[in-house]
PASEBA-1860 file (N, C-alpha, C; in nm, 3 decimals):
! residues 111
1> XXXXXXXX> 19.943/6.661/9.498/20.013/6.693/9.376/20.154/6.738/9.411 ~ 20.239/6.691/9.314/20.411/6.729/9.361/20.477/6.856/9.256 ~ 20.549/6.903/9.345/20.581/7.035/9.239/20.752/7.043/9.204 ~ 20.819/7.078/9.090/20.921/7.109/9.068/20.974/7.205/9.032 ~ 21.088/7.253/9.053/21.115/7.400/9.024/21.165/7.361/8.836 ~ 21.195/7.458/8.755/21.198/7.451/8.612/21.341/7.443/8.609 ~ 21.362/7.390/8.492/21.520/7.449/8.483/21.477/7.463/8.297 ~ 21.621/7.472/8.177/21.618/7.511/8.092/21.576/7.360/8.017
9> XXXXXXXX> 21.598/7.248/8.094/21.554/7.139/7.985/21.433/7.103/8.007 ~ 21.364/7.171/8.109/21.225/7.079/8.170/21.093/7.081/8.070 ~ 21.048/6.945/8.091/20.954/6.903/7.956/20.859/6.958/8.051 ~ 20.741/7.075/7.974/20.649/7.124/8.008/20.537/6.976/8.000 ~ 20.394/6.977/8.135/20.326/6.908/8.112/20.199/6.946/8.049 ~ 20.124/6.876/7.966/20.015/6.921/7.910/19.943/7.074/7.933 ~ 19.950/7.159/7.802/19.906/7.310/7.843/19.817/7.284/7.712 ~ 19.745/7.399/7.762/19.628/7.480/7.679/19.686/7.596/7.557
17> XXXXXXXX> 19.700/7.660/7.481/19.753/7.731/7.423/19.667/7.861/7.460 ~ 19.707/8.000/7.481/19.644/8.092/7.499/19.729/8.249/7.422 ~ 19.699/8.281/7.283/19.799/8.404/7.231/19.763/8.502/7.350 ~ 19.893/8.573/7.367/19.934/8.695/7.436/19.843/8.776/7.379 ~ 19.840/8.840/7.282/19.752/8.920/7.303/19.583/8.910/7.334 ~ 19.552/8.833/7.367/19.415/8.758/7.431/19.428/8.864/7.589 ~ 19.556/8.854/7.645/19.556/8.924/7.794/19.512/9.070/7.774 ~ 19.511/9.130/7.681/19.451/9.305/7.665/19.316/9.275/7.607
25> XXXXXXXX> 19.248/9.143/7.625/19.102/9.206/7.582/19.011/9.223/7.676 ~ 18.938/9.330/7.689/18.856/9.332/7.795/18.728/9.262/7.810 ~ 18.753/9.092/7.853/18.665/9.040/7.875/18.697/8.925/7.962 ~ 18.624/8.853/8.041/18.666/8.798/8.204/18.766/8.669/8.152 ~ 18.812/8.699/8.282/18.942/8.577/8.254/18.875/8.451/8.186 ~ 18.738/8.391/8.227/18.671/8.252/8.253/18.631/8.275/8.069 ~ 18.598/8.346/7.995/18.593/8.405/7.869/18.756/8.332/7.783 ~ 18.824/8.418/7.859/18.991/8.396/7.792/19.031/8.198/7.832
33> XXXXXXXX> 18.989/8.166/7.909/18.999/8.028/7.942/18.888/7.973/7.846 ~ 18.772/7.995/7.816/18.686/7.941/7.752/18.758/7.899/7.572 ~ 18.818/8.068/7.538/18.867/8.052/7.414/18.981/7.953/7.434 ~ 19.087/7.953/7.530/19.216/7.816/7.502/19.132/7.727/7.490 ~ 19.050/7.662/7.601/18.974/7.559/7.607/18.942/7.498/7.409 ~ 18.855/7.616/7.352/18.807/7.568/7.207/18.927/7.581/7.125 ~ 19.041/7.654/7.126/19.121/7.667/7.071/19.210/7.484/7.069 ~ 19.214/7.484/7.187/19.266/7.366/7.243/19.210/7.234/7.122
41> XXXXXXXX> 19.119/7.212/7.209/18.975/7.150/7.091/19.022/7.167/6.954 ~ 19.005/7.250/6.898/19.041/7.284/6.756/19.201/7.201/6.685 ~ 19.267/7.209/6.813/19.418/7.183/6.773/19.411/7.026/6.738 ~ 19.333/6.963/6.863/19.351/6.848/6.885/19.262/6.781/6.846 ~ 19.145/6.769/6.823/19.038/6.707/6.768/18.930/6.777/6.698 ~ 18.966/6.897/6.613/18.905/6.993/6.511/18.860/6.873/6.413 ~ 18.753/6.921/6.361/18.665/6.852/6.240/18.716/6.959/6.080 ~ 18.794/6.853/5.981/18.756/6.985/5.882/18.670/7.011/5.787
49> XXXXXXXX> 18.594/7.137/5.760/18.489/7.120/5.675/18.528/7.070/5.506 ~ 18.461/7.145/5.413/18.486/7.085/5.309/18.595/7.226/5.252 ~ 18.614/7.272/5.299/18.711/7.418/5.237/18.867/7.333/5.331 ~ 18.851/7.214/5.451/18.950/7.211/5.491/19.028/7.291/5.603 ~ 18.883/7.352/5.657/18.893/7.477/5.799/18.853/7.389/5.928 ~ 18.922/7.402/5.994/18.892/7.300/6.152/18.812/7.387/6.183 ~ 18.668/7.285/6.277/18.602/7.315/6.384/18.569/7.211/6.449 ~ 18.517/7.297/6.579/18.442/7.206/6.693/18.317/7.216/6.692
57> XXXXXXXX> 18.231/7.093/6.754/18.136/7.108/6.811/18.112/7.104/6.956 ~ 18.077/7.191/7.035/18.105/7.181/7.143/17.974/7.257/7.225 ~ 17.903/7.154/7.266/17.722/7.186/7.325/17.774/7.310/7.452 ~ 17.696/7.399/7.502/17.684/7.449/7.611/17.712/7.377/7.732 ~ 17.654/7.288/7.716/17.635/7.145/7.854/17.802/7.131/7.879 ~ 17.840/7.118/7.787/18.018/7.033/7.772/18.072/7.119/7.781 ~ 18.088/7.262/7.751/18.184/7.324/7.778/18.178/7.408/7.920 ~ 18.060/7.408/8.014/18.022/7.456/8.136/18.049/7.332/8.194
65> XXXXXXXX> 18.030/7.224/8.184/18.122/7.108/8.275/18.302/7.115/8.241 ~ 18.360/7.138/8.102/18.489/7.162/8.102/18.529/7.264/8.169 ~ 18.422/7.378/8.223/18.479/7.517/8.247/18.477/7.479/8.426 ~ 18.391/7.368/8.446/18.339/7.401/8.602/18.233/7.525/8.660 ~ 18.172/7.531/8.540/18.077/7.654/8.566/17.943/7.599/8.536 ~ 17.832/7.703/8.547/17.699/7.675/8.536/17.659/7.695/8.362 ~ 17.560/7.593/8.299/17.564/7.663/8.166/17.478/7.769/8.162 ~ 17.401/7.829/8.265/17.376/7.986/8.244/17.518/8.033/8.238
73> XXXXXXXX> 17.598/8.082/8.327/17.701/8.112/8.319/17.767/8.123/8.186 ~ 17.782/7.997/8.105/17.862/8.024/8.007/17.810/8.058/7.885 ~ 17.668/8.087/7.845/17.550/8.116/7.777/17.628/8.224/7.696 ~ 17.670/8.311/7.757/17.723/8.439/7.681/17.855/8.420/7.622 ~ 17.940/8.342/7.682/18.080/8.374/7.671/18.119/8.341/7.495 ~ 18.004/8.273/7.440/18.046/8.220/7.278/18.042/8.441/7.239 ~ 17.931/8.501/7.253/17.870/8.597/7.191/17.975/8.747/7.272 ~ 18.043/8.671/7.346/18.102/8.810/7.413/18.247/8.761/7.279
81> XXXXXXXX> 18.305/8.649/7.324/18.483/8.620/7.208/18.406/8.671/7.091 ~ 18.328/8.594/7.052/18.245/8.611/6.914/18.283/8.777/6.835 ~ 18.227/8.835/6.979/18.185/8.953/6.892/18.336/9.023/6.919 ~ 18.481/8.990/6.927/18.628/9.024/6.921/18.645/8.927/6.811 ~ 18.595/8.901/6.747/18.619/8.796/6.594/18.742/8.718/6.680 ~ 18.684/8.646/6.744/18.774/8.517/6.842/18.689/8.346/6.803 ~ 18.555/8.410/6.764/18.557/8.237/6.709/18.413/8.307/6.629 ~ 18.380/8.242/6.514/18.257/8.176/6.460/18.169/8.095/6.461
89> XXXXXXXX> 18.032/8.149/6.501/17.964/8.026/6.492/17.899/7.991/6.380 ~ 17.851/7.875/6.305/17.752/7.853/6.234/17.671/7.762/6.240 ~ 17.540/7.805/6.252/17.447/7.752/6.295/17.392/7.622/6.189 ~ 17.369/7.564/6.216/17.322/7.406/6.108/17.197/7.408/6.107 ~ 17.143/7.366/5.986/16.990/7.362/5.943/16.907/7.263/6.008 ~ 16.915/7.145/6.079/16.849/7.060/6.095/16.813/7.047/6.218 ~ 16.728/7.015/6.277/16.715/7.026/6.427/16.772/6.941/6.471 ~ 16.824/7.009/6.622/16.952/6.940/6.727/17.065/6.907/6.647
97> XXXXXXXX> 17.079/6.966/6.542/17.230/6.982/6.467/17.301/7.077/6.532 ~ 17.416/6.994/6.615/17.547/7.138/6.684/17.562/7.249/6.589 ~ 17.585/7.384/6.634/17.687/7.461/6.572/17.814/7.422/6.542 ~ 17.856/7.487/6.417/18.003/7.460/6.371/18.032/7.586/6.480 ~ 18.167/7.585/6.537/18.241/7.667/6.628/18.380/7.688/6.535 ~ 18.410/7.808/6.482/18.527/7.788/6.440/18.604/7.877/6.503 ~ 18.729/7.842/6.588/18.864/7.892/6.637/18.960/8.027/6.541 ~ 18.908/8.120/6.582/18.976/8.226/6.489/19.141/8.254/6.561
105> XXXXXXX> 19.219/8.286/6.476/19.318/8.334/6.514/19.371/8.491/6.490 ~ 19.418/8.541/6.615/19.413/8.687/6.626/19.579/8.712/6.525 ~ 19.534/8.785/6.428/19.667/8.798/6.265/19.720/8.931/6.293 ~ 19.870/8.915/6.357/19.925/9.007/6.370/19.897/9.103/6.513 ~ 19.860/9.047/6.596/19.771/9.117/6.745/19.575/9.161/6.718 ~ 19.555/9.167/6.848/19.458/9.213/6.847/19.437/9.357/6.853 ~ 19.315/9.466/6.824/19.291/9.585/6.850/19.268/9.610/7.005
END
């Protein structure tokens, strides 16, 4: 891989989006990568429901191969953001129906 130093015109290459205040929450970096990751998702290929709110579906399996991790490993990381109102899940009635995942955005900083 080749590297360049920046200057003021340089076209950034493909990034993840991650809000600043995401860096003061106390929960593991691979957590804070998990949320750009769905955030990401959301930006770029979000589903909208019928209110017109983007989400993802995004299995355990798929996002522990996007993460490079084990899906024990990433088992928790929905229920750790979750519970910093960093995303929603909703669960679907039908069997082997994905969760809706919805991408919250932190309004005005986080606590």
């Amino acid at each position: 891989m080749e590297f360049e130093f920046m200057s003021a015109d340089t076209v950034l290459p493909p990034c993840m989006p991650l809000p600043a205040a995401m860096l003061r929450l106390p929960i593991s970096s691979t957590a804070k990568v998990m949320y750009a990751r769905l955030l990401n998702t959301t930006l770029t290929a979000g589903i909208e429901d019928s209110n017109g709110i983007l989400f993802v579906r995004f299995p355990i399996m798929e996002l522990a191969a996007a993460l490079s991790r084990s899906p024990r490993h990433c088992e928790a990381f929905p229920e750790r953001i979750g519970g910093h109102r960093l995303i929603l899940r909703v669960r679907r009635g039908g069997v082997g129906e994905p969760n809706r995942i919805y991408t919250l955005l932190p309004k005005g900083g986080l606590p």
